[in-house]
PDB file of N, H, CA, C and O in Angstrom:
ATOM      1  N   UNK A   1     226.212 112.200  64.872  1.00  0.00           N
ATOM      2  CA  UNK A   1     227.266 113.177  64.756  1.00  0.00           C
ATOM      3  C   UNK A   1     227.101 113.919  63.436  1.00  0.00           C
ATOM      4  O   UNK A   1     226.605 113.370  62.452  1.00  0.00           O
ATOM      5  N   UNK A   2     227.413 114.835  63.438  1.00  0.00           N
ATOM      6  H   UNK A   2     227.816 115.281  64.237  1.00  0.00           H
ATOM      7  CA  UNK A   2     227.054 115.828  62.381  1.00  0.00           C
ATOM      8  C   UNK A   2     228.350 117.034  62.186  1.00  0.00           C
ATOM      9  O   UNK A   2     228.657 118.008  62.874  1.00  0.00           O
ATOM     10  N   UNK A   3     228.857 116.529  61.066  1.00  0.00           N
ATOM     11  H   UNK A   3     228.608 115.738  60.507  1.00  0.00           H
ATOM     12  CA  UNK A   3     230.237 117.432  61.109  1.00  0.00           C
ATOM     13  C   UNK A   3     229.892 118.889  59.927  1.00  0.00           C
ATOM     14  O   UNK A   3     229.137 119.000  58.961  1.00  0.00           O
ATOM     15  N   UNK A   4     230.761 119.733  60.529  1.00  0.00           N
ATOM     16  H   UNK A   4     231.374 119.642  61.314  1.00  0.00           H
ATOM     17  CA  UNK A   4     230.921 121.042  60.156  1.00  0.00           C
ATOM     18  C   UNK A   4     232.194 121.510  59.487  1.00  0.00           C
ATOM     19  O   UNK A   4     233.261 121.361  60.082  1.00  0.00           O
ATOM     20  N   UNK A   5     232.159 121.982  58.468  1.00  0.00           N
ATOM     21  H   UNK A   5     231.293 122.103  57.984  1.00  0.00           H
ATOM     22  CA  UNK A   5     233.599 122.853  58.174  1.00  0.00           C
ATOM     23  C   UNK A   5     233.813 123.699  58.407  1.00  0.00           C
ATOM     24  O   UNK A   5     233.142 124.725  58.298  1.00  0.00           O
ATOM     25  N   UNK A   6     235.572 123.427  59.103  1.00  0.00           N
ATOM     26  H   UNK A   6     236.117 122.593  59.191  1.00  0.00           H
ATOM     27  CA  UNK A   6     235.926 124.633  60.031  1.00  0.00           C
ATOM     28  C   UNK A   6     236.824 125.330  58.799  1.00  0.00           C
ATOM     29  O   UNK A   6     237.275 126.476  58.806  1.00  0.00           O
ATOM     30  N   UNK A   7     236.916 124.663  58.097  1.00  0.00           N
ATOM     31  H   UNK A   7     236.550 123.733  58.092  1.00  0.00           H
ATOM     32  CA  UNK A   7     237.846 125.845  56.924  1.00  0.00           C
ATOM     33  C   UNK A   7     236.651 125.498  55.220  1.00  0.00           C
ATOM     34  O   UNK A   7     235.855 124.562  55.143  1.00  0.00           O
ATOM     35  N   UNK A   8     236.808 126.166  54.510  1.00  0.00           N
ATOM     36  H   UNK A   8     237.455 126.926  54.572  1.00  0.00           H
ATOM     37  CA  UNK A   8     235.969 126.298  53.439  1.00  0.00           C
ATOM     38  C   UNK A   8     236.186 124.782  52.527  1.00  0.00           C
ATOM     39  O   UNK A   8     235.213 124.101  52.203  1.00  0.00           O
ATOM     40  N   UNK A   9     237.724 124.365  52.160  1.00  0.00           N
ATOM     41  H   UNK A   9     238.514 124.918  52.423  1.00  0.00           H
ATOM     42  CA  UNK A   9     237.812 123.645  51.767  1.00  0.00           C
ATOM     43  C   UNK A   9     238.701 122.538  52.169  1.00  0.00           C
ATOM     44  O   UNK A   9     239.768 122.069  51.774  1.00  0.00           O
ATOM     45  N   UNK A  10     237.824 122.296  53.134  1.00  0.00           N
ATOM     46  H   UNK A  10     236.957 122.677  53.455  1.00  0.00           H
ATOM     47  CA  UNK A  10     238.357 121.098  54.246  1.00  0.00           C
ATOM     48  C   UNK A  10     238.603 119.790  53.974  1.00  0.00           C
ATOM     49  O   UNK A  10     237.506 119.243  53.857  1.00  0.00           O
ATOM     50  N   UNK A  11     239.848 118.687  53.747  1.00  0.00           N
ATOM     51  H   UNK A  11     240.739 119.131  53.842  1.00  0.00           H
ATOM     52  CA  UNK A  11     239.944 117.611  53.242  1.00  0.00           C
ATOM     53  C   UNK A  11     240.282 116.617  54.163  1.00  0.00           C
ATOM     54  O   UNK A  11     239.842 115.478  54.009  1.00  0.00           O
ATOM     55  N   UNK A  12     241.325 117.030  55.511  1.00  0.00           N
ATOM     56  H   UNK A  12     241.683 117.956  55.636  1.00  0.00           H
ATOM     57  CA  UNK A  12     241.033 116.126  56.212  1.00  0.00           C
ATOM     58  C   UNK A  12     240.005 116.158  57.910  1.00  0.00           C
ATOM     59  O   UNK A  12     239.681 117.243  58.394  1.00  0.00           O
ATOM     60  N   UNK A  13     239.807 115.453  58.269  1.00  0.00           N
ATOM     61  H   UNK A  13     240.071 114.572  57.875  1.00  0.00           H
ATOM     62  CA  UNK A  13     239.208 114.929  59.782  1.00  0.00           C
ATOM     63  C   UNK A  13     239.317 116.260  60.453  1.00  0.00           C
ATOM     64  O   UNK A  13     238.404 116.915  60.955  1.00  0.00           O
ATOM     65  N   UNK A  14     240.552 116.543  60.379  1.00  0.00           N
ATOM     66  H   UNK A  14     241.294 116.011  59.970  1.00  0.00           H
ATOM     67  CA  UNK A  14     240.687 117.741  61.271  1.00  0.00           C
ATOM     68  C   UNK A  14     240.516 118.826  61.085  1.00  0.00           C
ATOM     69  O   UNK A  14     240.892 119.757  61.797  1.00  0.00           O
ATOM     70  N   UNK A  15     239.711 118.895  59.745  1.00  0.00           N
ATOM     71  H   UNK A  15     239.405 118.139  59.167  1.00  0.00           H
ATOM     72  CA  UNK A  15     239.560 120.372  59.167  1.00  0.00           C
ATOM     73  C   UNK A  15     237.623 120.787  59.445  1.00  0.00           C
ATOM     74  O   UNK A  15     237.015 121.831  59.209  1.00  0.00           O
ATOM     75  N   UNK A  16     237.124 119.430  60.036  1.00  0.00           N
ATOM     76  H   UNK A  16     237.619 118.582  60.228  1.00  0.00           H
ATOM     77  CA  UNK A  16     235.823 119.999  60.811  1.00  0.00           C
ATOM     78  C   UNK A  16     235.477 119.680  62.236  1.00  0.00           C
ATOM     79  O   UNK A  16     235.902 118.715  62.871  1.00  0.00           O
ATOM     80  N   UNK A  17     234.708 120.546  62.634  1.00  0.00           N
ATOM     81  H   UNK A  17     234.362 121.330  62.119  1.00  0.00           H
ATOM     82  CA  UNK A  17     233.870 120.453  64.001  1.00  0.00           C
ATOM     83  C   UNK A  17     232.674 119.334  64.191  1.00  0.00           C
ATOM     84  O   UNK A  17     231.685 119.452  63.468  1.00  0.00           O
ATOM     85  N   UNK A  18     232.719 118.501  64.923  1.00  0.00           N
ATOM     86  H   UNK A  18     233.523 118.405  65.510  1.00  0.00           H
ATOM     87  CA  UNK A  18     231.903 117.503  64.879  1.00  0.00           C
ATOM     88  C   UNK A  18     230.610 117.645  65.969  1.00  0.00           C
ATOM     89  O   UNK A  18     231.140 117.733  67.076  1.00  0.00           O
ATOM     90  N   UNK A  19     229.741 117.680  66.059  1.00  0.00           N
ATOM     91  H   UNK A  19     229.310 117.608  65.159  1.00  0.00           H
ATOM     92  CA  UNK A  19     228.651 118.132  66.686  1.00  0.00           C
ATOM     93  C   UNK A  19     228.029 117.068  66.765  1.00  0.00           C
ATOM     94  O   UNK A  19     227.827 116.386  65.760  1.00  0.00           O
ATOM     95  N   UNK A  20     227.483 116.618  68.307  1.00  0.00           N
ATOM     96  H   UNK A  20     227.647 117.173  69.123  1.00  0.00           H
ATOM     97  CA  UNK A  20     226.839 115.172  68.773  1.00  0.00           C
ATOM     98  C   UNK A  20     225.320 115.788  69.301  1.00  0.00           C
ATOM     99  O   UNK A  20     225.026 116.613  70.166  1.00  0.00           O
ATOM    100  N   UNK A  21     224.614 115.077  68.468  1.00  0.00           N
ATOM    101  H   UNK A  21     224.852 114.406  67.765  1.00  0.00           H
ATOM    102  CA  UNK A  21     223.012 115.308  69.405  1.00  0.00           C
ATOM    103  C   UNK A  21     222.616 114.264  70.094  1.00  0.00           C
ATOM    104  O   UNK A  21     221.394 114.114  70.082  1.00  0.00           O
ATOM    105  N   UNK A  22     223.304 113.376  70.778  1.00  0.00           N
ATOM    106  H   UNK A  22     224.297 113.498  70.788  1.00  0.00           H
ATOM    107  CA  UNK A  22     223.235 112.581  71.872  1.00  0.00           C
ATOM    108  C   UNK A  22     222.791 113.161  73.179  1.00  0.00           C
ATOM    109  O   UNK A  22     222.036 112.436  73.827  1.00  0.00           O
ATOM    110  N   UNK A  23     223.139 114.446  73.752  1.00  0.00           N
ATOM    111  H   UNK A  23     223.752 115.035  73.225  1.00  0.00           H
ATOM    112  CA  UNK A  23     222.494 115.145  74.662  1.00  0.00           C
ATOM    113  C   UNK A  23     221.277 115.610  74.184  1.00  0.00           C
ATOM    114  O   UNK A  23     220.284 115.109  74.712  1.00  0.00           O
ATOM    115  N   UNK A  24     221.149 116.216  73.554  1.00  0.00           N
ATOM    116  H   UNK A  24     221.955 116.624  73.126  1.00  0.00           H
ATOM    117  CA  UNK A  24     219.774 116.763  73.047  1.00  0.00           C
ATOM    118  C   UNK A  24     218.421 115.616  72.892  1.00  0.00           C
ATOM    119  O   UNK A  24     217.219 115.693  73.149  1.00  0.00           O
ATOM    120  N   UNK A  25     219.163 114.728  72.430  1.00  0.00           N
ATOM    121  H   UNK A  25     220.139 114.666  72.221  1.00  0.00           H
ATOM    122  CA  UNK A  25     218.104 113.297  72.430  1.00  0.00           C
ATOM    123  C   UNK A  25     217.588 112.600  73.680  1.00  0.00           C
ATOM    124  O   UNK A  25     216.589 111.894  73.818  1.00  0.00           O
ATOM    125  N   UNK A  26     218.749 113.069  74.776  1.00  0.00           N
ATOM    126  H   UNK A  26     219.560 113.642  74.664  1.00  0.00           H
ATOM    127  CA  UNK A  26     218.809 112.353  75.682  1.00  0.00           C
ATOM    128  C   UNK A  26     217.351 113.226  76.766  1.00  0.00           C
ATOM    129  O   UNK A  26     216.384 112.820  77.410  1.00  0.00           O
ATOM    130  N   UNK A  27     218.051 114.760  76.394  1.00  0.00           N
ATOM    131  H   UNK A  27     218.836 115.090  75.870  1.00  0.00           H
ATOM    132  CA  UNK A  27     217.167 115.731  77.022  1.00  0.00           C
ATOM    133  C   UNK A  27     215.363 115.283  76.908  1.00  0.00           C
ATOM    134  O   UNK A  27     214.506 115.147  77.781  1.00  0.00           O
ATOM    135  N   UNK A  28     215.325 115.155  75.471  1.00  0.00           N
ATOM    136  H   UNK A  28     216.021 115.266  74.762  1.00  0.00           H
ATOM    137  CA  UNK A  28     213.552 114.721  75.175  1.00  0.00           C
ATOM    138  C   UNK A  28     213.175 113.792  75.647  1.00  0.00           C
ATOM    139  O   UNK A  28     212.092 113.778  76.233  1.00  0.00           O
ATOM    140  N   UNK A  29     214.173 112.423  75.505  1.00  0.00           N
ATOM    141  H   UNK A  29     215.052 112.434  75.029  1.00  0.00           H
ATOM    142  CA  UNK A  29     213.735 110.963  76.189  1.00  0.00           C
ATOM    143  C   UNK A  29     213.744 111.564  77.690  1.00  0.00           C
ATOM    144  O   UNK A  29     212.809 111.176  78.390  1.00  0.00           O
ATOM    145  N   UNK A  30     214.427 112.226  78.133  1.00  0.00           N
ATOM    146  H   UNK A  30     215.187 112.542  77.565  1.00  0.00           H
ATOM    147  CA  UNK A  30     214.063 112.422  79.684  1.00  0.00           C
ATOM    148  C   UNK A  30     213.070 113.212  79.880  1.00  0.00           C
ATOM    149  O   UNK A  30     212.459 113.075  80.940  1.00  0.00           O
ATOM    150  N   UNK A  31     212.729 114.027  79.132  1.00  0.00           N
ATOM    151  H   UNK A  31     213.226 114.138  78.271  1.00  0.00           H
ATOM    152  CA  UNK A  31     210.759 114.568  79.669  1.00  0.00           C
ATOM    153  C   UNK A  31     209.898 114.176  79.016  1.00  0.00           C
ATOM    154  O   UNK A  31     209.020 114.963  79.370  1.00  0.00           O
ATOM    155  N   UNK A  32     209.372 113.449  78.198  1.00  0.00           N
ATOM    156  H   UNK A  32     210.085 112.809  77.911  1.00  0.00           H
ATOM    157  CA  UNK A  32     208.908 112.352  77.475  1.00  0.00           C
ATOM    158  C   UNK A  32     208.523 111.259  78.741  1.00  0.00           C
ATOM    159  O   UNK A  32     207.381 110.804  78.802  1.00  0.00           O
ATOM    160  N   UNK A  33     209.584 110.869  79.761  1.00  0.00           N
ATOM    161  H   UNK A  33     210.512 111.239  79.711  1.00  0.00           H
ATOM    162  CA  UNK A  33     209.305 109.590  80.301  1.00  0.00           C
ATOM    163  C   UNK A  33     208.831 110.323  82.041  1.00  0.00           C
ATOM    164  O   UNK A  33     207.902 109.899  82.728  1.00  0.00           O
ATOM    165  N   UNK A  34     209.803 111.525  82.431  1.00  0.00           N
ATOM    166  H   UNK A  34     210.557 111.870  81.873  1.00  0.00           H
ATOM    167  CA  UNK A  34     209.384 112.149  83.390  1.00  0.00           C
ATOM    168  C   UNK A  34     207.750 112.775  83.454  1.00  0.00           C
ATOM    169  O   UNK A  34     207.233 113.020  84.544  1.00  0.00           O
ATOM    170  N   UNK A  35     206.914 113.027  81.962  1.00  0.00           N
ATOM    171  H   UNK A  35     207.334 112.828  81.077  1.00  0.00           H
ATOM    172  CA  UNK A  35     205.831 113.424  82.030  1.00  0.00           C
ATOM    173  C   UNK A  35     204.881 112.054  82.397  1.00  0.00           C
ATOM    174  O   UNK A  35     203.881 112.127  83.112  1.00  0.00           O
ATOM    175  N   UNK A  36     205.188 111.269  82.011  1.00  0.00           N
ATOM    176  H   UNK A  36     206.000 111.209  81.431  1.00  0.00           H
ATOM    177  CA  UNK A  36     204.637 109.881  81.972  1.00  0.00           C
ATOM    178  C   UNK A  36     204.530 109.364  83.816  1.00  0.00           C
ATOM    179  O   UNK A  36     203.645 108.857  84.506  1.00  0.00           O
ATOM    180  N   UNK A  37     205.818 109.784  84.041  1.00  0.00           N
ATOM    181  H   UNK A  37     206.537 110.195  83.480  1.00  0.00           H
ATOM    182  CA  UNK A  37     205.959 109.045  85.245  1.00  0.00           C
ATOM    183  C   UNK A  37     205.133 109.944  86.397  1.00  0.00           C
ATOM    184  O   UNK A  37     204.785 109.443  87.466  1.00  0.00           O
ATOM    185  N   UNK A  38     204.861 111.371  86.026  1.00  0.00           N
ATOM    186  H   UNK A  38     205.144 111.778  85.157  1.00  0.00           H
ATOM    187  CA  UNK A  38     204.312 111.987  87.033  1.00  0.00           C
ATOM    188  C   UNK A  38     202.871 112.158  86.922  1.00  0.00           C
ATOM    189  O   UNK A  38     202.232 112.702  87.823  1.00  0.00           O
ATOM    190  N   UNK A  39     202.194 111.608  85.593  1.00  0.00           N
ATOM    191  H   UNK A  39     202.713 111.166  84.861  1.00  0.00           H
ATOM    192  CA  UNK A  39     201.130 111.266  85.515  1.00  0.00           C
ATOM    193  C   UNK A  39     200.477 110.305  86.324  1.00  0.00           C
ATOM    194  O   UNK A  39     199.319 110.305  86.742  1.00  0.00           O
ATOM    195  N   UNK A  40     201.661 109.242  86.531  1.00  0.00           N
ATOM    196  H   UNK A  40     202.602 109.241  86.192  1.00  0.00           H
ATOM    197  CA  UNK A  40     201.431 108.452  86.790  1.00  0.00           C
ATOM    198  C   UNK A  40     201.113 108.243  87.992  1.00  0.00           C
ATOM    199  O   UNK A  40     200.055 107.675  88.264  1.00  0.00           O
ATOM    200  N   UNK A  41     202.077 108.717  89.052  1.00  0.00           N
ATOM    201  H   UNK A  41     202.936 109.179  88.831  1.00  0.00           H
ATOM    202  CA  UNK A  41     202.696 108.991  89.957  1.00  0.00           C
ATOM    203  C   UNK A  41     201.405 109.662  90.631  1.00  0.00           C
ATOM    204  O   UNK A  41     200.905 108.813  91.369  1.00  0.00           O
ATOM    205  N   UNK A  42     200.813 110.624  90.659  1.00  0.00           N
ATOM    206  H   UNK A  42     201.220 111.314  90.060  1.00  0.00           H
ATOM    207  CA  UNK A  42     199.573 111.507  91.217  1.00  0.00           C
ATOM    208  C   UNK A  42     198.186 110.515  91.661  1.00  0.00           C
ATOM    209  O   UNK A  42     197.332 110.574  92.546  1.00  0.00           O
ATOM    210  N   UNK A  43     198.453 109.714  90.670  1.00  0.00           N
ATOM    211  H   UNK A  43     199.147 109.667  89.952  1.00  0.00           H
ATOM    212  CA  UNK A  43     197.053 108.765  91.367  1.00  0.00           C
ATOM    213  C   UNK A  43     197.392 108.010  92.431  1.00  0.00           C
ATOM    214  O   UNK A  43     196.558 107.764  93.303  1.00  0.00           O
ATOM    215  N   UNK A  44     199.046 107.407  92.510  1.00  0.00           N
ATOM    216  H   UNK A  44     199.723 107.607  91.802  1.00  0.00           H
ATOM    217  CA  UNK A  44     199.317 106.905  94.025  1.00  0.00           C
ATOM    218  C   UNK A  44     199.597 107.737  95.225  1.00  0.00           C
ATOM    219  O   UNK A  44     199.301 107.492  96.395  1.00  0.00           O
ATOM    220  N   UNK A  45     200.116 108.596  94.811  1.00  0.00           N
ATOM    221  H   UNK A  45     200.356 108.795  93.861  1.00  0.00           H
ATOM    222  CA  UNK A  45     200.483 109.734  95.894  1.00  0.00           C
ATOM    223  C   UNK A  45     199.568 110.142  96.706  1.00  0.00           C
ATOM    224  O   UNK A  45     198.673 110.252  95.869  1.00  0.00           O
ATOM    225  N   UNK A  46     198.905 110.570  98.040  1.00  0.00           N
ATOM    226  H   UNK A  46     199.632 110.480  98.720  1.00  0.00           H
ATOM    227  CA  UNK A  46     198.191 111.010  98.987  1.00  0.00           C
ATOM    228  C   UNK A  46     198.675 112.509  98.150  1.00  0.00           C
ATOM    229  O   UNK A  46     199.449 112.882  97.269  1.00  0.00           O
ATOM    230  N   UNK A  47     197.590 113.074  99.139  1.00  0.00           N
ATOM    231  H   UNK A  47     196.961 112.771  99.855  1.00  0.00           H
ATOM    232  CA  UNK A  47     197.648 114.667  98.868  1.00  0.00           C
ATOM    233  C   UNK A  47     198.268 115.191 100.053  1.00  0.00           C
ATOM    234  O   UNK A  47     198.288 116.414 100.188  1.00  0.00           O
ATOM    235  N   UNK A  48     198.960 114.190 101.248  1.00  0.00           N
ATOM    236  H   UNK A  48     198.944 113.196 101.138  1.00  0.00           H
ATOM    237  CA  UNK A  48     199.767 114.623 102.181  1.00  0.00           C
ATOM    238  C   UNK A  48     201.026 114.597 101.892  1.00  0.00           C
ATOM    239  O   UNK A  48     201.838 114.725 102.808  1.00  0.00           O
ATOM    240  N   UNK A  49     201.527 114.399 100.349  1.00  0.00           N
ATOM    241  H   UNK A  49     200.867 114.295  99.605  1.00  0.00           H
ATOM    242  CA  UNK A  49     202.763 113.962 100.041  1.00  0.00           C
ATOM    243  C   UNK A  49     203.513 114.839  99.505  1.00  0.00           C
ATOM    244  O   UNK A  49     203.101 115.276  98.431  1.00  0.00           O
ATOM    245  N   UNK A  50     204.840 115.398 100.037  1.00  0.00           N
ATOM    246  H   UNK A  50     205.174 115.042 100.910  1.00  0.00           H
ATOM    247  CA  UNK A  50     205.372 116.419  99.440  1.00  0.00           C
ATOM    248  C   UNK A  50     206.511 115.882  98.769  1.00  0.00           C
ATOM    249  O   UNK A  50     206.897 114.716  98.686  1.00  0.00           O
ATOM    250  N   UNK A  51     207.049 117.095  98.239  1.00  0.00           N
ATOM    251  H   UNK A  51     206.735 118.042  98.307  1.00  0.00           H
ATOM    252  CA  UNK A  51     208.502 117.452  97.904  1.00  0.00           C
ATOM    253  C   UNK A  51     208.721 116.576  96.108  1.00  0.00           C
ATOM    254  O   UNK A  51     207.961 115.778  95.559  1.00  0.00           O
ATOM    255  N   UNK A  52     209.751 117.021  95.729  1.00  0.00           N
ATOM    256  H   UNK A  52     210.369 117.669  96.175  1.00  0.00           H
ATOM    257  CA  UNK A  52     209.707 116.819  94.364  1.00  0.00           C
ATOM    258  C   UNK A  52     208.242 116.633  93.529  1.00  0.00           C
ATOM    259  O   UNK A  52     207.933 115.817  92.661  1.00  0.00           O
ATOM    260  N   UNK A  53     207.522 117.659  94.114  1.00  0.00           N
ATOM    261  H   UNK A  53     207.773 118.322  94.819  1.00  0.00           H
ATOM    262  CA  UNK A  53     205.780 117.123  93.296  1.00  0.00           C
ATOM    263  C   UNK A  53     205.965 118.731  92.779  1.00  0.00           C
ATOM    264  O   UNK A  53     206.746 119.550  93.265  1.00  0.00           O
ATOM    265  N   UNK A  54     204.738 119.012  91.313  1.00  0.00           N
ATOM    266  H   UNK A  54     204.104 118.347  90.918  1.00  0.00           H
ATOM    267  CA  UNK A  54     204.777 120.222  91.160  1.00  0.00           C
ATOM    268  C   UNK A  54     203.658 120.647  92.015  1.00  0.00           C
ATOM    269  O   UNK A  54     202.735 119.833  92.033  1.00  0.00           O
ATOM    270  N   UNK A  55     203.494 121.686  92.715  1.00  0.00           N
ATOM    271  H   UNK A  55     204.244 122.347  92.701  1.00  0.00           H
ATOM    272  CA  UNK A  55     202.456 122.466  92.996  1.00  0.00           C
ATOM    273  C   UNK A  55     202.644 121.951  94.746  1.00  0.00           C
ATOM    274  O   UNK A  55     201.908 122.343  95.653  1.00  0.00           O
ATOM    275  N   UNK A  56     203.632 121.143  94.882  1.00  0.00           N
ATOM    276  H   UNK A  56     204.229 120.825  94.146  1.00  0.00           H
ATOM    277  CA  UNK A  56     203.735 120.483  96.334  1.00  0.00           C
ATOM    278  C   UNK A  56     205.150 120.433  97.125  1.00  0.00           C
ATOM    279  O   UNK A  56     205.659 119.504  97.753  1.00  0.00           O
ATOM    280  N   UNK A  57     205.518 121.488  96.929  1.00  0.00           N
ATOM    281  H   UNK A  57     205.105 122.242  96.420  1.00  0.00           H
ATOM    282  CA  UNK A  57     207.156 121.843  97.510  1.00  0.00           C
ATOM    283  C   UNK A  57     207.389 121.429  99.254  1.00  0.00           C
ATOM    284  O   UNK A  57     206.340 121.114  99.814  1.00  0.00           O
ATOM    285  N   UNK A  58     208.065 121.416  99.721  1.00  0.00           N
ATOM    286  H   UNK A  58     208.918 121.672  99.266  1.00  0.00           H
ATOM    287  CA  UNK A  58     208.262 120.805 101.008  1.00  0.00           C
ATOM    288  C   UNK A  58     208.318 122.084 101.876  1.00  0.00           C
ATOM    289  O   UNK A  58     208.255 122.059 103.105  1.00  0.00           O
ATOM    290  N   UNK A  59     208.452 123.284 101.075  1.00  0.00           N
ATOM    291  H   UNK A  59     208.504 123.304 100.077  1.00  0.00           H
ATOM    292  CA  UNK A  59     207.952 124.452 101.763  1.00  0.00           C
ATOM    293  C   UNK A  59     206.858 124.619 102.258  1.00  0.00           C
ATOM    294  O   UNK A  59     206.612 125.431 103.149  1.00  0.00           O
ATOM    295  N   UNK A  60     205.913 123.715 101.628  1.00  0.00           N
ATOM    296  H   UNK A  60     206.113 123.056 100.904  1.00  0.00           H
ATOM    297  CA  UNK A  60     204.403 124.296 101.379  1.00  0.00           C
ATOM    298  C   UNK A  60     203.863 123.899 103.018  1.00  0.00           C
ATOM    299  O   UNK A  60     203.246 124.494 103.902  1.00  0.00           O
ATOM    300  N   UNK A  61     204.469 122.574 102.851  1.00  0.00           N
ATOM    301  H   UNK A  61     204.971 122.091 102.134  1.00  0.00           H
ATOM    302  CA  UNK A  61     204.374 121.565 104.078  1.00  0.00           C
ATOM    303  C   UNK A  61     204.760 122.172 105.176  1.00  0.00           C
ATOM    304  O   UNK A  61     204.007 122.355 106.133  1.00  0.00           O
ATOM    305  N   UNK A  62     206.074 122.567 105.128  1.00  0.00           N
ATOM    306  H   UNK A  62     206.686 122.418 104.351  1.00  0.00           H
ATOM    307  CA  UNK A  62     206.390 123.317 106.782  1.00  0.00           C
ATOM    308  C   UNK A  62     205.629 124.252 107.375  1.00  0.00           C
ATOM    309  O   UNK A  62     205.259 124.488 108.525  1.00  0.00           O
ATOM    310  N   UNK A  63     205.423 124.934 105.848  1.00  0.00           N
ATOM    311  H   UNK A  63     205.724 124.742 104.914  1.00  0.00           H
ATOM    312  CA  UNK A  63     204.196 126.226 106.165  1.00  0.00           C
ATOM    313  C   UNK A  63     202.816 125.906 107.181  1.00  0.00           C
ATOM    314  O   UNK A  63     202.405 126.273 108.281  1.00  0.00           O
ATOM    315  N   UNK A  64     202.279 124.746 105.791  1.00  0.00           N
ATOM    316  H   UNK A  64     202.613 124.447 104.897  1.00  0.00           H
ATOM    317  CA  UNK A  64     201.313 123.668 106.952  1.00  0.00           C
ATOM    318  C   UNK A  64     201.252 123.434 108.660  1.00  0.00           C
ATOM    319  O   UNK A  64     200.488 123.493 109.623  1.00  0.00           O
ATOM    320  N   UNK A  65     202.497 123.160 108.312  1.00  0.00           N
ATOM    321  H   UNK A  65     203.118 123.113 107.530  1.00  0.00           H
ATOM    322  CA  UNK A  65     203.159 122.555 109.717  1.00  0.00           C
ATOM    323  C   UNK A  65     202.675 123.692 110.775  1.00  0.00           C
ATOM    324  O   UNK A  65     201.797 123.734 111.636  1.00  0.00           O
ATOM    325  N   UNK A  66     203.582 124.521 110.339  1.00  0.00           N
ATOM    326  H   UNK A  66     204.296 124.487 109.639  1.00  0.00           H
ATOM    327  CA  UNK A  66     203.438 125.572 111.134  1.00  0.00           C
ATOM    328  C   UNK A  66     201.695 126.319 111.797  1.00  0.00           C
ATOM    329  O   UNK A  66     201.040 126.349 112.839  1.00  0.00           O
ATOM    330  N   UNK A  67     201.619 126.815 110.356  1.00  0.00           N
ATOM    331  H   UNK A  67     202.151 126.790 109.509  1.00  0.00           H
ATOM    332  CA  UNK A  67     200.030 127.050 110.722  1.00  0.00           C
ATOM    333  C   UNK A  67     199.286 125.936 111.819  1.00  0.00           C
ATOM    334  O   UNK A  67     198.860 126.402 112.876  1.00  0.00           O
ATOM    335  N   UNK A  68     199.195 125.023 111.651  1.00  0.00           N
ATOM    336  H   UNK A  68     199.541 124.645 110.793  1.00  0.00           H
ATOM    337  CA  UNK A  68     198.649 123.943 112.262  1.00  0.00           C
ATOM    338  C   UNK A  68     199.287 123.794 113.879  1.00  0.00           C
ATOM    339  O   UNK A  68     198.532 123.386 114.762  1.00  0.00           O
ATOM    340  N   UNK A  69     200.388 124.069 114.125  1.00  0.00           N
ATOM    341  H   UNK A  69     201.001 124.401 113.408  1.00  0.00           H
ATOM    342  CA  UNK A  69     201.185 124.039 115.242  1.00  0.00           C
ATOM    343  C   UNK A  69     200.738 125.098 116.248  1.00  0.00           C
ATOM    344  O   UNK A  69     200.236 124.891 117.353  1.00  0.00           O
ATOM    345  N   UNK A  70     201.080 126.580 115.516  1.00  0.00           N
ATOM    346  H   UNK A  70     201.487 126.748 114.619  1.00  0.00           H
ATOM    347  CA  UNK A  70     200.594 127.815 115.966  1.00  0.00           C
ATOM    348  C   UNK A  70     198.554 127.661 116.841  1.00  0.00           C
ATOM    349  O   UNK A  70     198.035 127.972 117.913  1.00  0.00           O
ATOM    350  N   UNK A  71     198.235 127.199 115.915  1.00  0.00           N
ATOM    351  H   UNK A  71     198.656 126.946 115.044  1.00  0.00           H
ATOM    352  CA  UNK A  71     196.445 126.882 116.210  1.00  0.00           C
ATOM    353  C   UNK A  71     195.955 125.976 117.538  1.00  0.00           C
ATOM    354  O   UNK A  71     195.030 125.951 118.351  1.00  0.00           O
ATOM    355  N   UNK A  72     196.924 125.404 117.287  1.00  0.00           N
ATOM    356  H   UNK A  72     197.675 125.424 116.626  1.00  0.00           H
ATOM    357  CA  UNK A  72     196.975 124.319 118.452  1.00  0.00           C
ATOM    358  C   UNK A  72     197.188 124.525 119.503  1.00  0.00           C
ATOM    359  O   UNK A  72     196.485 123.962 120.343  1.00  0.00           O
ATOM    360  N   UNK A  73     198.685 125.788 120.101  1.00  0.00           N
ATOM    361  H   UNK A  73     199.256 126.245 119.419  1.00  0.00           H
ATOM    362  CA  UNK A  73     199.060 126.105 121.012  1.00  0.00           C
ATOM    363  C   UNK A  73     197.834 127.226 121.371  1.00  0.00           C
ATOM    364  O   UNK A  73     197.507 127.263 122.557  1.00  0.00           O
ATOM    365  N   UNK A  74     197.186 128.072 120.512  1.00  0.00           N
ATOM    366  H   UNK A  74     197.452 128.042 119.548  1.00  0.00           H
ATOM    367  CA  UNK A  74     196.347 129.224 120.875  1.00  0.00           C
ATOM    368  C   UNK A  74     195.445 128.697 121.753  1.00  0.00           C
ATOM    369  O   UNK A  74     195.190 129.307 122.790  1.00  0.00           O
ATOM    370  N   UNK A  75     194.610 127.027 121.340  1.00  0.00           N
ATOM    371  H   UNK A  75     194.817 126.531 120.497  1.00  0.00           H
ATOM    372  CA  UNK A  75     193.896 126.770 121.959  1.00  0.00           C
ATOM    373  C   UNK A  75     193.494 126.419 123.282  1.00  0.00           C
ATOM    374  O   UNK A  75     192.314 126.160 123.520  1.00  0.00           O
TER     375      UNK A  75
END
């Protein structure tokens, strides 16, 4: 916590703004451990595996889907 004065010559508690970097800390420990985990994560994963992946949206897949569906019936 990190307090601020809200008036110039502030004497009690209530004369500052208190500012918490508990979120902000929290923010780094969470991509810090999310980079880790998706490192990680890619060597078990198939390359048939979608959704929450980067570069592997569940859009990508239907798209797939589709294409692959369409080809099939032509034949």
């Amino acid at each position: 916590m990190i307090a601020t004065k809200k008036k110039p010559r502030g004497t009690k508690y209530s004369d500052y703004y208190t500012i918490s970097l508990n979120a902000h800390t929290a923010k780094i420990v969470e991509r810090i451990l999310r980079r880790r985990i998706e490192r990680n994560i890619e060597e078990v994963l198939g390359e048939d595996q979608f959704g929450f992946r980067r570069g592997k949206r569940t859009r990508d897949a239907i798209g797939v889907l589709k294409i692959t569906s369409e080809r099939t019936l032509r034949s």
